[in-house]
Each structure stands twice: as structure tokens, then as C-alpha cells.
mmCIF file as Biopython writes it, N, C-alpha, C and O atoms, coordinates in Angstrom:
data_model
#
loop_
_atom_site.group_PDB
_atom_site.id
_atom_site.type_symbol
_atom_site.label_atom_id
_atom_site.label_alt_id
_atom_site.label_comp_id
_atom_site.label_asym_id
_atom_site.label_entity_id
_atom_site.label_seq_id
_atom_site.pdbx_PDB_ins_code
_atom_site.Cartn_x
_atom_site.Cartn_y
_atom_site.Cartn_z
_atom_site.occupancy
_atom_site.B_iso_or_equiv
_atom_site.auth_seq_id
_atom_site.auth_asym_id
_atom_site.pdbx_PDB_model_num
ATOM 1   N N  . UNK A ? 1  ? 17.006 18.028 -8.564 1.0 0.0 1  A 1 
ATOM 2   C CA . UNK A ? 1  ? 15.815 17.222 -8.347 1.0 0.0 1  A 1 
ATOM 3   C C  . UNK A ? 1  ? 14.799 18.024 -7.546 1.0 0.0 1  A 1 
ATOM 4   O O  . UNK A ? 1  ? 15.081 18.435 -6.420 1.0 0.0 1  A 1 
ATOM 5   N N  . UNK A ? 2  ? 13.773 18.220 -8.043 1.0 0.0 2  A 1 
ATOM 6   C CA . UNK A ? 2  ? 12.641 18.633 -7.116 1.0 0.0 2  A 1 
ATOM 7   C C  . UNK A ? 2  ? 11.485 17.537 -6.807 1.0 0.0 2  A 1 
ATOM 8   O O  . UNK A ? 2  ? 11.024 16.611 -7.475 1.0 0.0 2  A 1 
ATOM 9   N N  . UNK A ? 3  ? 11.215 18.038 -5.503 1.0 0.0 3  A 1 
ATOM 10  C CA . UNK A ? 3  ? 10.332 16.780 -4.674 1.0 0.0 3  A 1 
ATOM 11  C C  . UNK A ? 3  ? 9.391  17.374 -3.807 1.0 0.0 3  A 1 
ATOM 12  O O  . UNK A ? 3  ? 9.530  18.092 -2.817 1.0 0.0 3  A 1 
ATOM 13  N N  . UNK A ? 4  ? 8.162  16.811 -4.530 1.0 0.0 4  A 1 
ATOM 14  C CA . UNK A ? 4  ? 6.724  17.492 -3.740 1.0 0.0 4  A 1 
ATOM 15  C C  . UNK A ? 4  ? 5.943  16.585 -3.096 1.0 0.0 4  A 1 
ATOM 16  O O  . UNK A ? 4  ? 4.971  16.103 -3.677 1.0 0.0 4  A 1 
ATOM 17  N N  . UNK A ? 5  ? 6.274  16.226 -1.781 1.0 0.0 5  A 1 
ATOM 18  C CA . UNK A ? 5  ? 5.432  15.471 -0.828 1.0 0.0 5  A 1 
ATOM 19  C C  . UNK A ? 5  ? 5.584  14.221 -1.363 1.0 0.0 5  A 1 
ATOM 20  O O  . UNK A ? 5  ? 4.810  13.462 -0.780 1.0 0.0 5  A 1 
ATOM 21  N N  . UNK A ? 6  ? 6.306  13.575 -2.314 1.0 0.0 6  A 1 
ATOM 22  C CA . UNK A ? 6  ? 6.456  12.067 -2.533 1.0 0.0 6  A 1 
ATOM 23  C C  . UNK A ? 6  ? 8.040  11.521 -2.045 1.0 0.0 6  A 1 
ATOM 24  O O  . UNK A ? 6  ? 8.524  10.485 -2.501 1.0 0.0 6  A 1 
ATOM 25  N N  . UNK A ? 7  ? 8.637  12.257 -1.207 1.0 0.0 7  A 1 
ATOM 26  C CA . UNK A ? 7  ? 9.852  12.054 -0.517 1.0 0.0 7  A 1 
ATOM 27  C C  . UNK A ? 7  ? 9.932  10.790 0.593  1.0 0.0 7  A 1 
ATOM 28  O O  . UNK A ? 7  ? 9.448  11.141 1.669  1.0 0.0 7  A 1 
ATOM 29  N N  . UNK A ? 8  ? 10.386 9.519  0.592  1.0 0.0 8  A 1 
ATOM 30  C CA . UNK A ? 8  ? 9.869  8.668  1.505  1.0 0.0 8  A 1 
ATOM 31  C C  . UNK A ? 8  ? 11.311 8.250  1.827  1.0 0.0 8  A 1 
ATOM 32  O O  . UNK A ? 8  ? 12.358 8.158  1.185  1.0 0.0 8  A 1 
ATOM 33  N N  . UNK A ? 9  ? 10.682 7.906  3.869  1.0 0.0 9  A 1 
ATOM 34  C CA . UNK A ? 9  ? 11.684 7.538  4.368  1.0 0.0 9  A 1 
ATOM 35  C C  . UNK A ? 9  ? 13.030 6.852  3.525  1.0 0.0 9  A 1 
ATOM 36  O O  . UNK A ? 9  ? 14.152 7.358  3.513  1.0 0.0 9  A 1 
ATOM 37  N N  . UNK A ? 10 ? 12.626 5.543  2.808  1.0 0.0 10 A 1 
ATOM 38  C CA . UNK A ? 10 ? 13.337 5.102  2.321  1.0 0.0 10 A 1 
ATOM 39  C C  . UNK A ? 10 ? 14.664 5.680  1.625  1.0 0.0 10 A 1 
ATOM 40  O O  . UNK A ? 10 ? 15.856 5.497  1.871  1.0 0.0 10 A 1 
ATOM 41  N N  . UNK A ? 11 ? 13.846 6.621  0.447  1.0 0.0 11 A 1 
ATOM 42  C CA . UNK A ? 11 ? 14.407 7.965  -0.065 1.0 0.0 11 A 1 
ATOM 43  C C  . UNK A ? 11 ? 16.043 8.546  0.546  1.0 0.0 11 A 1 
ATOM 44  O O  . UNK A ? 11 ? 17.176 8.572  0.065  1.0 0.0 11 A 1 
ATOM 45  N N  . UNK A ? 12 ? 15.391 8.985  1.908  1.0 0.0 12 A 1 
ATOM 46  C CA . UNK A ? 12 ? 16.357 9.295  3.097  1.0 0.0 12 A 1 
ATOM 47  C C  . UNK A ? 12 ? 17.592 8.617  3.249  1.0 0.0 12 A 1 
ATOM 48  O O  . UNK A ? 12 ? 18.721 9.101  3.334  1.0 0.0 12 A 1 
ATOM 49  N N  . UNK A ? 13 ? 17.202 7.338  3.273  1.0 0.0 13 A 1 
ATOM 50  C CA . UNK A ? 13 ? 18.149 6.282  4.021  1.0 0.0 13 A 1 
ATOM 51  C C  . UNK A ? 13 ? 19.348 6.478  2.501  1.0 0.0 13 A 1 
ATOM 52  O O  . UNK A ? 13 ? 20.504 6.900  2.512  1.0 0.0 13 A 1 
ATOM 53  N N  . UNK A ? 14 ? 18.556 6.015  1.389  1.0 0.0 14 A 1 
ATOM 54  C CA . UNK A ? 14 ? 19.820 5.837  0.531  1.0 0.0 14 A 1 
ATOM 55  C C  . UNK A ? 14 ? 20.171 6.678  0.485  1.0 0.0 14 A 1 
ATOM 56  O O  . UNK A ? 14 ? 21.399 6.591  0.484  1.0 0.0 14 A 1 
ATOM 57  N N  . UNK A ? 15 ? 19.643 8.259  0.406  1.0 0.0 15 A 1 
ATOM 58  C CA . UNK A ? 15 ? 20.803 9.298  0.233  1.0 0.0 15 A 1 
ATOM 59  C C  . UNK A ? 15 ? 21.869 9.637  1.462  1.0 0.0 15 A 1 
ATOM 60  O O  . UNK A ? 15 ? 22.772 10.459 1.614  1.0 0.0 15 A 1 
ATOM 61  N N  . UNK A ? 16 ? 21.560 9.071  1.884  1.0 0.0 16 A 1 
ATOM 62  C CA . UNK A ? 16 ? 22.162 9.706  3.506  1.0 0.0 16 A 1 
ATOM 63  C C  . UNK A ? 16 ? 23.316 8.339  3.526  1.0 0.0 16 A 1 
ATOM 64  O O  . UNK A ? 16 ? 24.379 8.533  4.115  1.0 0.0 16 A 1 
ATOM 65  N N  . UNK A ? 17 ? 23.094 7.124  2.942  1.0 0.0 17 A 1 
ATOM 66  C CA . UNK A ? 17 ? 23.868 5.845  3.251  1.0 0.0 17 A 1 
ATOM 67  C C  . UNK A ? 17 ? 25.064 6.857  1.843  1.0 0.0 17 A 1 
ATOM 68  O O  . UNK A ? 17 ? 26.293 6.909  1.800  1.0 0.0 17 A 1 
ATOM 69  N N  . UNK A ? 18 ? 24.226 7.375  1.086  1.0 0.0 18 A 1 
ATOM 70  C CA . UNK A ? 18 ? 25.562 7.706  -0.129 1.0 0.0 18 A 1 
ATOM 71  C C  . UNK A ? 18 ? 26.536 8.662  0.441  1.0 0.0 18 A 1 
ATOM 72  O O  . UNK A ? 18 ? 27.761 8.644  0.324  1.0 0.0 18 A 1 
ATOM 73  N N  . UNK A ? 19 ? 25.800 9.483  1.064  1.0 0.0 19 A 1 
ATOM 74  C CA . UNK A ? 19 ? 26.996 10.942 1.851  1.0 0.0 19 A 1 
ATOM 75  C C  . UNK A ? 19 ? 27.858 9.807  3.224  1.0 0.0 19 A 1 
ATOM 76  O O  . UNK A ? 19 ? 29.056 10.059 3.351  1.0 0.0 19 A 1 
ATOM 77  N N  . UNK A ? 20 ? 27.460 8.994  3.893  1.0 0.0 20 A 1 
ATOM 78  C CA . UNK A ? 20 ? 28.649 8.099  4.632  1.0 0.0 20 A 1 
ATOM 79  C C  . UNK A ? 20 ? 27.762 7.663  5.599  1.0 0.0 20 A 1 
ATOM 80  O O  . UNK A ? 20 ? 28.201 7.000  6.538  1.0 0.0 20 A 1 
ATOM 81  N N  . UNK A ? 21 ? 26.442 7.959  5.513  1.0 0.0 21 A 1 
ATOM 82  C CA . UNK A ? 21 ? 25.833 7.811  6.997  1.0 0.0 21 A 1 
ATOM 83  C C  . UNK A ? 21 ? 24.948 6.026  7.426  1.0 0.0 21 A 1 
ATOM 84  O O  . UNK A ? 21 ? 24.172 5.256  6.858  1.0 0.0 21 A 1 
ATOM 85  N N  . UNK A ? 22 ? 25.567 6.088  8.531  1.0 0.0 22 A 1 
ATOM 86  C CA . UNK A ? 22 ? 24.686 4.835  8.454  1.0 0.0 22 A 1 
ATOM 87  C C  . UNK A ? 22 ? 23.597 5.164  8.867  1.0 0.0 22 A 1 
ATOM 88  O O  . UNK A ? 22 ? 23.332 6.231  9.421  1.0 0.0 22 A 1 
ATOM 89  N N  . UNK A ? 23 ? 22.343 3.644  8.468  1.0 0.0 23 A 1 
ATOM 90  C CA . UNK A ? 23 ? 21.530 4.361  8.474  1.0 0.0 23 A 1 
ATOM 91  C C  . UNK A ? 23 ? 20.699 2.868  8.650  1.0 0.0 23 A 1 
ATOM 92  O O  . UNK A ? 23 ? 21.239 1.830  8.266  1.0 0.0 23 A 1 
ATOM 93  N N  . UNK A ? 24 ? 19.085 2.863  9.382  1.0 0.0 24 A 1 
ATOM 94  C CA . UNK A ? 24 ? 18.598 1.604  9.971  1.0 0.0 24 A 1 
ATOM 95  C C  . UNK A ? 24 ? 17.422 1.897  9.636  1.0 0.0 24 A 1 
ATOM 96  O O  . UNK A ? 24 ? 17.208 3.095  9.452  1.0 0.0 24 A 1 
ATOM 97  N N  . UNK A ? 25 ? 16.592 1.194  9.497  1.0 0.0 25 A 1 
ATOM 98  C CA . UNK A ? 25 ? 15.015 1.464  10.063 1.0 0.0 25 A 1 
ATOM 99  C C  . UNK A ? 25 ? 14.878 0.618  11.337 1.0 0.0 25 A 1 
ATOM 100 O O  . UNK A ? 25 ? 15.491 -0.439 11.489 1.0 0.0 25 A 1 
ATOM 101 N N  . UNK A ? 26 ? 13.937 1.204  12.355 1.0 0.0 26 A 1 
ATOM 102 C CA . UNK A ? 26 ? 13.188 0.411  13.082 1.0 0.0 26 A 1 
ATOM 103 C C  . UNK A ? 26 ? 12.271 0.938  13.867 1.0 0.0 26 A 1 
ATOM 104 O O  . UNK A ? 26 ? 12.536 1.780  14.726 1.0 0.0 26 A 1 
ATOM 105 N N  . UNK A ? 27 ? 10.940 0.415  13.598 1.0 0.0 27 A 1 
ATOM 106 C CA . UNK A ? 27 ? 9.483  0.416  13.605 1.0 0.0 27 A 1 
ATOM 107 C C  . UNK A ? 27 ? 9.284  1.589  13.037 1.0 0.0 27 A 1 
ATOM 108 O O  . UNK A ? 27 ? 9.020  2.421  13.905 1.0 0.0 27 A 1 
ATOM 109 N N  . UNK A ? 28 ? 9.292  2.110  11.787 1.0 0.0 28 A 1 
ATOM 110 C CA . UNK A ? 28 ? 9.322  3.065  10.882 1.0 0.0 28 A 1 
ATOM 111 C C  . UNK A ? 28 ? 9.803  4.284  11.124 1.0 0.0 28 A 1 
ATOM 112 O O  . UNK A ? 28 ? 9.218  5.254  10.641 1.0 0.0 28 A 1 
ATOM 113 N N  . UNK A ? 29 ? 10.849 4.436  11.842 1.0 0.0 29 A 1 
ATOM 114 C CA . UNK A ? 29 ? 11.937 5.203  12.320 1.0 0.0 29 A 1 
ATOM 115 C C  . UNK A ? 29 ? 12.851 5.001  11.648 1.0 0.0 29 A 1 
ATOM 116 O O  . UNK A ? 29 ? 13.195 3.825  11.760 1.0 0.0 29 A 1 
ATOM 117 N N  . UNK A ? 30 ? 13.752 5.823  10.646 1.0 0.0 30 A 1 
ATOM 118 C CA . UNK A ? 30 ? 14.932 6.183  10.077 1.0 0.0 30 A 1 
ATOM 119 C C  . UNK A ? 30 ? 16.332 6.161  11.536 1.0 0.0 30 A 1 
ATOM 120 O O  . UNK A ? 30 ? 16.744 7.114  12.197 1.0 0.0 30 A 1 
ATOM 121 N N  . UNK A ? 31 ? 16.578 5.264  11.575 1.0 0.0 31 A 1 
ATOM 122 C CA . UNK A ? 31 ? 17.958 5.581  12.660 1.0 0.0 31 A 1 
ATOM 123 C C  . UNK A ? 31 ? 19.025 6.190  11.999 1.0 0.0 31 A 1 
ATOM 124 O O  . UNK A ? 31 ? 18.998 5.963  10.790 1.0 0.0 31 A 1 
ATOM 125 N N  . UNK A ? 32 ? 20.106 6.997  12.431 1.0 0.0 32 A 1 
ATOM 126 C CA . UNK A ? 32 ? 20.950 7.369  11.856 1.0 0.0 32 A 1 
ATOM 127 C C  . UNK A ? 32 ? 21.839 7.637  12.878 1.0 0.0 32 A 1 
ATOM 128 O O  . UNK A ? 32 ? 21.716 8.219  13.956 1.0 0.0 32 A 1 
ATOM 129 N N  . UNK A ? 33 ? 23.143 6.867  12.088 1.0 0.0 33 A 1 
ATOM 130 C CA . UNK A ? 33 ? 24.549 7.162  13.234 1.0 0.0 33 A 1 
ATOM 131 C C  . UNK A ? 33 ? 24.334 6.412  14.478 1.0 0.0 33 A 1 
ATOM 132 O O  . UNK A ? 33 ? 24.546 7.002  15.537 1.0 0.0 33 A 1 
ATOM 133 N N  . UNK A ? 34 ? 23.982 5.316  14.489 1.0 0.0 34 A 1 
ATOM 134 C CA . UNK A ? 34 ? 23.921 4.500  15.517 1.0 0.0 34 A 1 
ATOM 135 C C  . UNK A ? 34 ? 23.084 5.010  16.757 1.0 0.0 34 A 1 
ATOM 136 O O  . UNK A ? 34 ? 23.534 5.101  17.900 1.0 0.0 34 A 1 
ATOM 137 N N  . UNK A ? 35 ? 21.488 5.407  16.266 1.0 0.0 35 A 1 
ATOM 138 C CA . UNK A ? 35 ? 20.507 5.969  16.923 1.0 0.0 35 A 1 
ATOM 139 C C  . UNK A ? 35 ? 21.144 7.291  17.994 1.0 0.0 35 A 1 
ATOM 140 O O  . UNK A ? 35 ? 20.905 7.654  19.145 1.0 0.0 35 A 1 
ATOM 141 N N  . UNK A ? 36 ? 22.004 7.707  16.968 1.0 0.0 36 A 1 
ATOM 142 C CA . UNK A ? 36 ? 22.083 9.237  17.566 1.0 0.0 36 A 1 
ATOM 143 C C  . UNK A ? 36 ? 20.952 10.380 17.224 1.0 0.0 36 A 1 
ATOM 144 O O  . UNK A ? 36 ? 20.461 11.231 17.966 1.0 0.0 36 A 1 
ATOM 145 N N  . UNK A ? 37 ? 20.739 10.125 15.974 1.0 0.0 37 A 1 
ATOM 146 C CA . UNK A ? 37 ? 19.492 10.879 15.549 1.0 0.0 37 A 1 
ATOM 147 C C  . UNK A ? 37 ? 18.336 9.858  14.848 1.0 0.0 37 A 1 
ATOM 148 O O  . UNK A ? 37 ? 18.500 8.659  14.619 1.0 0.0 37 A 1 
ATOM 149 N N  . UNK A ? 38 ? 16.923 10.790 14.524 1.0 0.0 38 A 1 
ATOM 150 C CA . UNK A ? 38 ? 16.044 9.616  13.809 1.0 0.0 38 A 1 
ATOM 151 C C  . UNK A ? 38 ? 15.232 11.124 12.800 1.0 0.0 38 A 1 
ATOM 152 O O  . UNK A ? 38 ? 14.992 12.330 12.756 1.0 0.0 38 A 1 
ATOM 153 N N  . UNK A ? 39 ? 15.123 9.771  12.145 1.0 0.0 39 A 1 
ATOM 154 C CA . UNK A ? 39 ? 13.645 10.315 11.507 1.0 0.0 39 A 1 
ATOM 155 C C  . UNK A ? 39 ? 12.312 9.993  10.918 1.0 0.0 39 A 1 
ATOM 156 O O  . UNK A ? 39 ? 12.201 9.131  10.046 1.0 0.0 39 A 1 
ATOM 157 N N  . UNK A ? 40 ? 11.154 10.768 11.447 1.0 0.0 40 A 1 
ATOM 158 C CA . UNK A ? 40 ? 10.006 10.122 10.983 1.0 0.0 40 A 1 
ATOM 159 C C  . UNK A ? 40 ? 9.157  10.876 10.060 1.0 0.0 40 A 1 
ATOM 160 O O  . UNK A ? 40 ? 9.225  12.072 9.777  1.0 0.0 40 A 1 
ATOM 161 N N  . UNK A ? 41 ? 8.414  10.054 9.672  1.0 0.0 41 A 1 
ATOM 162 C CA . UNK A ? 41 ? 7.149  10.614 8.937  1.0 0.0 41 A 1 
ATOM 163 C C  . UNK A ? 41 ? 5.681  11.419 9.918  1.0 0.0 41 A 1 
ATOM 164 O O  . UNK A ? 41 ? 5.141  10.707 10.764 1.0 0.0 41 A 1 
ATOM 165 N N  . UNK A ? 42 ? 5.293  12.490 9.766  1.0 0.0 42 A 1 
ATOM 166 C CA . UNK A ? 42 ? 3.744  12.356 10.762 1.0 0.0 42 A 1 
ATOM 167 C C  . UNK A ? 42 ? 3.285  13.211 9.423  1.0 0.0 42 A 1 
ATOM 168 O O  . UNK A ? 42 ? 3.797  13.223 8.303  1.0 0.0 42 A 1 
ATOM 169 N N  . UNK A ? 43 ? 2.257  13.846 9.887  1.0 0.0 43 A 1 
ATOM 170 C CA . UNK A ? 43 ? 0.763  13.765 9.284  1.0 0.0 43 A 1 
ATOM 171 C C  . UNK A ? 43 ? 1.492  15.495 8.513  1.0 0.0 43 A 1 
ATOM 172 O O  . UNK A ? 43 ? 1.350  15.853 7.344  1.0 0.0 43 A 1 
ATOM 173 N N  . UNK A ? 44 ? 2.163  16.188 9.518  1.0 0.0 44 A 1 
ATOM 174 C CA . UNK A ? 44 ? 2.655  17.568 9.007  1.0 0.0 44 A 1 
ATOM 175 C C  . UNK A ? 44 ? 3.935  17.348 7.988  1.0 0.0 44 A 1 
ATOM 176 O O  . UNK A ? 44 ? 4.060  18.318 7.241  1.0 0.0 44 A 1 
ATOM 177 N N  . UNK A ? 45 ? 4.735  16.506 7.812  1.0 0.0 45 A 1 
ATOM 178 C CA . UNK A ? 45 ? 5.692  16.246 7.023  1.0 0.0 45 A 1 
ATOM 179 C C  . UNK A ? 45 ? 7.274  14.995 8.170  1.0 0.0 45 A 1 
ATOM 180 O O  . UNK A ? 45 ? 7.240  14.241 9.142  1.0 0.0 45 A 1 
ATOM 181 N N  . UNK A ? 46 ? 7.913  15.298 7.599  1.0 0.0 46 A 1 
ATOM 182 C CA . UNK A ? 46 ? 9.487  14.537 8.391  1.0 0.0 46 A 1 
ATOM 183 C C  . UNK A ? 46 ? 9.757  15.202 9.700  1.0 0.0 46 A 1 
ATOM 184 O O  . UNK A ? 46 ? 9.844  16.409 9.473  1.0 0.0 46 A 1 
ATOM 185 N N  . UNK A ? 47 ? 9.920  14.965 10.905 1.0 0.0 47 A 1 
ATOM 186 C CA . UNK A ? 47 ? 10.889 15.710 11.889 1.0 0.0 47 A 1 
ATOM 187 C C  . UNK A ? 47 ? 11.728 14.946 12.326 1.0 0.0 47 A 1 
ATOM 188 O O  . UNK A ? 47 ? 11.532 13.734 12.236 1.0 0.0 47 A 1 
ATOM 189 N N  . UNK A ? 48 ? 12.842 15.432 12.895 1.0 0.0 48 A 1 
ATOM 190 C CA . UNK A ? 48 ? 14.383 15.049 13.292 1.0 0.0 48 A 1 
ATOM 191 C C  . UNK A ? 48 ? 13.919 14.990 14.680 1.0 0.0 48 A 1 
ATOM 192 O O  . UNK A ? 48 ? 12.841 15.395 15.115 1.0 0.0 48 A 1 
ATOM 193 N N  . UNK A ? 49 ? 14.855 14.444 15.301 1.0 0.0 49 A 1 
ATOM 194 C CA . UNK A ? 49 ? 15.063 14.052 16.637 1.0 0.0 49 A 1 
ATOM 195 C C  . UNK A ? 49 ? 16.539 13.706 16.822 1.0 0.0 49 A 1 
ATOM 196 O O  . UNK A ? 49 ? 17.095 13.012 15.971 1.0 0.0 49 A 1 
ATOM 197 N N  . UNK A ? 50 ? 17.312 14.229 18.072 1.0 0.0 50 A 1 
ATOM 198 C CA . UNK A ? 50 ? 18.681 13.606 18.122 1.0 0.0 50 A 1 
ATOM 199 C C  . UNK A ? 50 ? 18.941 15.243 18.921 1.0 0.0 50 A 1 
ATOM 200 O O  . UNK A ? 50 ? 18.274 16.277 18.883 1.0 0.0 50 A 1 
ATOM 201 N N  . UNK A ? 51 ? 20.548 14.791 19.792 1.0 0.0 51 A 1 
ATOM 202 C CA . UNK A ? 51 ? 21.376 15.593 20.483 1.0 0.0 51 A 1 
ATOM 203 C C  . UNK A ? 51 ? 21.819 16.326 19.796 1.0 0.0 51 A 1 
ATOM 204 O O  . UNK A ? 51 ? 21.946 15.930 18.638 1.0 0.0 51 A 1 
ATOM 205 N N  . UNK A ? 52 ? 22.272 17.720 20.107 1.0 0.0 52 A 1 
ATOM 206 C CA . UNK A ? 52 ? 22.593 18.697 19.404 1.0 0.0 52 A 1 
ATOM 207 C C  . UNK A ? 52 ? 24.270 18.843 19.027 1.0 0.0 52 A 1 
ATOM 208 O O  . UNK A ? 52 ? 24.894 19.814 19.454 1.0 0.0 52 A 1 
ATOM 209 N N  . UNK A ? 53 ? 24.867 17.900 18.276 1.0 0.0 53 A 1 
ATOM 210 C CA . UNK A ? 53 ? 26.295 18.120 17.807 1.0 0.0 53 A 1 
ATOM 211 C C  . UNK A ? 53 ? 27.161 18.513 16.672 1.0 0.0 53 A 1 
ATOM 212 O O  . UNK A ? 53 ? 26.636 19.586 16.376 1.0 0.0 53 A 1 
ATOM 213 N N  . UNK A ? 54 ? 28.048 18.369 15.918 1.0 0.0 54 A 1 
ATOM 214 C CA . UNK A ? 54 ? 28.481 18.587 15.150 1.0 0.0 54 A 1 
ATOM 215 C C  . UNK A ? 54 ? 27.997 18.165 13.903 1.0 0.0 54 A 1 
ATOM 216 O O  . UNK A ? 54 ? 27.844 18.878 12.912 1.0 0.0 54 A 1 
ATOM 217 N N  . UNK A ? 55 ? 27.742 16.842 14.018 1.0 0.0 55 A 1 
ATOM 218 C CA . UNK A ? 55 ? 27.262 15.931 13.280 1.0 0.0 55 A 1 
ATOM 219 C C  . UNK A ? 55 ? 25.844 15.970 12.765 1.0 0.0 55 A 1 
ATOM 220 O O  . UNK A ? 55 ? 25.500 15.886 11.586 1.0 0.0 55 A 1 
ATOM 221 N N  . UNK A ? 56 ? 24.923 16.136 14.035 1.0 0.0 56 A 1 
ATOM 222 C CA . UNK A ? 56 ? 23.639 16.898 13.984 1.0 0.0 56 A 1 
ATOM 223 C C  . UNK A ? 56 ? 23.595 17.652 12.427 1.0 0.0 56 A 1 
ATOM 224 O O  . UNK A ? 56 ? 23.252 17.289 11.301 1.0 0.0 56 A 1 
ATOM 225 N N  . UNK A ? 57 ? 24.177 18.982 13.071 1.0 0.0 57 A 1 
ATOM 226 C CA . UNK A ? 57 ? 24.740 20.214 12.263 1.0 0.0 57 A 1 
ATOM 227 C C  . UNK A ? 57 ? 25.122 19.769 10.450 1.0 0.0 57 A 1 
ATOM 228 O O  . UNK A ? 57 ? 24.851 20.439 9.453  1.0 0.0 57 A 1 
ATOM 229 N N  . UNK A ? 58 ? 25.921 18.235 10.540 1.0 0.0 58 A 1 
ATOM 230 C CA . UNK A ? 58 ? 26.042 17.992 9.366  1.0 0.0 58 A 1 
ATOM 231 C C  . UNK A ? 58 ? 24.771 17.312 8.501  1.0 0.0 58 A 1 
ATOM 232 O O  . UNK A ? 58 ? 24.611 17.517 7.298  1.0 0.0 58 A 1 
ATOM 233 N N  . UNK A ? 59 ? 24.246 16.805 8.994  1.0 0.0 59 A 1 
ATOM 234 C CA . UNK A ? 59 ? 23.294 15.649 8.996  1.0 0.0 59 A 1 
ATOM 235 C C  . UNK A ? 59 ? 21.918 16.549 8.185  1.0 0.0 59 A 1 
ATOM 236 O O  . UNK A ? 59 ? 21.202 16.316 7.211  1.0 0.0 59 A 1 
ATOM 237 N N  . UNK A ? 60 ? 22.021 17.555 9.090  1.0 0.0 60 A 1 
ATOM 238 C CA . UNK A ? 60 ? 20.488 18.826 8.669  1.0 0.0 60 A 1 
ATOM 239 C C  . UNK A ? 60 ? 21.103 19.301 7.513  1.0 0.0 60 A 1 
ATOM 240 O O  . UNK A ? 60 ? 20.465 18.902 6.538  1.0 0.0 60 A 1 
ATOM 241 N N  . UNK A ? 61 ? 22.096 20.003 7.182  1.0 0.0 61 A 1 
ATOM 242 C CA . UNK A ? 61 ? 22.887 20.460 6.004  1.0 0.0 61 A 1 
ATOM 243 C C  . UNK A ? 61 ? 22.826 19.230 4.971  1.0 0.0 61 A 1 
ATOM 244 O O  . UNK A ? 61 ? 22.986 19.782 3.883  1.0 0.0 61 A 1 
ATOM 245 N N  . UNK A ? 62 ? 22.721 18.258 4.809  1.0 0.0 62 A 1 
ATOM 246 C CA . UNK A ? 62 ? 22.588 17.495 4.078  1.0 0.0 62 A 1 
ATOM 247 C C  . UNK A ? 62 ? 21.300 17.016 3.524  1.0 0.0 62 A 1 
ATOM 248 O O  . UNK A ? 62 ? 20.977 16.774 2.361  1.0 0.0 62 A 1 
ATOM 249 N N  . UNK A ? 63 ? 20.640 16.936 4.643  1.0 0.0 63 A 1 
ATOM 250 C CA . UNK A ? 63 ? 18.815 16.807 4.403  1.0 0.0 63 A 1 
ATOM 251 C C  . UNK A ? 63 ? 18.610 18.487 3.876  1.0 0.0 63 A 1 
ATOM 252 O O  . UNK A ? 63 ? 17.583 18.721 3.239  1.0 0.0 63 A 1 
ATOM 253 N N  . UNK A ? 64 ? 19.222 19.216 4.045  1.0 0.0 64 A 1 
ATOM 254 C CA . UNK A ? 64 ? 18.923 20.236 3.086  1.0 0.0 64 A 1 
ATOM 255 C C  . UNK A ? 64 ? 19.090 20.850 2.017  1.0 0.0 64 A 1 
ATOM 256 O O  . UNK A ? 64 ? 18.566 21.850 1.528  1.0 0.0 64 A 1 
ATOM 257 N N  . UNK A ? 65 ? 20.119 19.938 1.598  1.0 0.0 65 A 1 
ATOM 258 C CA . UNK A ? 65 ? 20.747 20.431 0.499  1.0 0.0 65 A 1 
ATOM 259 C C  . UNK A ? 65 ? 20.192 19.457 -0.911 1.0 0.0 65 A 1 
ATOM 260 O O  . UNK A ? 65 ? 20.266 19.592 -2.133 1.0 0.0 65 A 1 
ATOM 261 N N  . UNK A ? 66 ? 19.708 18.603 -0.128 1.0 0.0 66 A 1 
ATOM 262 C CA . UNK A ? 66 ? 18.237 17.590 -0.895 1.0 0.0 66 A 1 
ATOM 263 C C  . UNK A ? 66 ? 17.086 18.796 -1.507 1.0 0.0 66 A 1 
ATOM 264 O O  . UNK A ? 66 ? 16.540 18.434 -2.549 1.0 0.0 66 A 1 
ATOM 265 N N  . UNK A ? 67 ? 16.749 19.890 -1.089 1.0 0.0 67 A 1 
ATOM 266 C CA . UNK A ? 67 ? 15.544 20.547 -1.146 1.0 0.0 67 A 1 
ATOM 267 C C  . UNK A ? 67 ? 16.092 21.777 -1.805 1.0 0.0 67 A 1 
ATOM 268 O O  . UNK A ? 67 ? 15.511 22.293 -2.759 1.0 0.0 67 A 1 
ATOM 269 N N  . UNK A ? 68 ? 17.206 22.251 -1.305 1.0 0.0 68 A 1 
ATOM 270 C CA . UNK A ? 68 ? 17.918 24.025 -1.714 1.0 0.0 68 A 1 
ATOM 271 C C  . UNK A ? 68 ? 18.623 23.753 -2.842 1.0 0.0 68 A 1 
ATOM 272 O O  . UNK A ? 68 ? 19.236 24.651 -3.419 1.0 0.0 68 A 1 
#
């Protein structure tokens, strides 16, 4: 699948609910893993937010393997 700037939060949530992750919105924040990490939309594209763990580590590998 290739995806040019029409990638939306939503998008996120189900793929990420399919690999095991839970996954929330709230106030247009992507929660993930029981607000261990998030993600948003701004004006430059998506950025992550969250503690740096294992899971982290899995979480980015997965949002990347959406794009690679």
C-alpha cells in the first residue's frame, strides 16, 4: 500500500488495534497502550510522544513498516 498525505489518525488506530495494540482517541489524540504513547496530527505531518521502552521500539517498527 502506498500513502501520500491522506493517512488519518483513524487509519492508525485500526492498524495498530490489528497488530494487538490498544488503542483510544481523546481530544484528537491517538492513545496507545493505555496512554503510554500518543499520536497526533500537526501542520508538518504525525509525531509520537511516549517513554522510551521496548514497546516504544515496537510500536515505531510497526508505524513503519506501514510506509517501508
Amino acid at each position: 500500500a502506498i500513502f501520500v498525505n491522506d493517512l488519518k489518525l483513524s487509519d492508525f488506530k485500526n492498524l495498530l488495534f490489528e497488530k494487538g495494540y490498544k488503542t483510544e482517541f481523546l481530544s484528537g489524540t491517538l492513545l496507545i497502550n493505555g496512554r503510554k504513547c500518543s499520536i497526533r496530527r500537526g501542520e508538518m505531518g504525525f509525531s509520537m510522544e511516549g517513554a522510551l521502552s521496548k514497546d516504544d521500539y515496537k510500536l515505531r517498527n510497526s508505524i513503519n513498516s506501514l510506509f517501508y
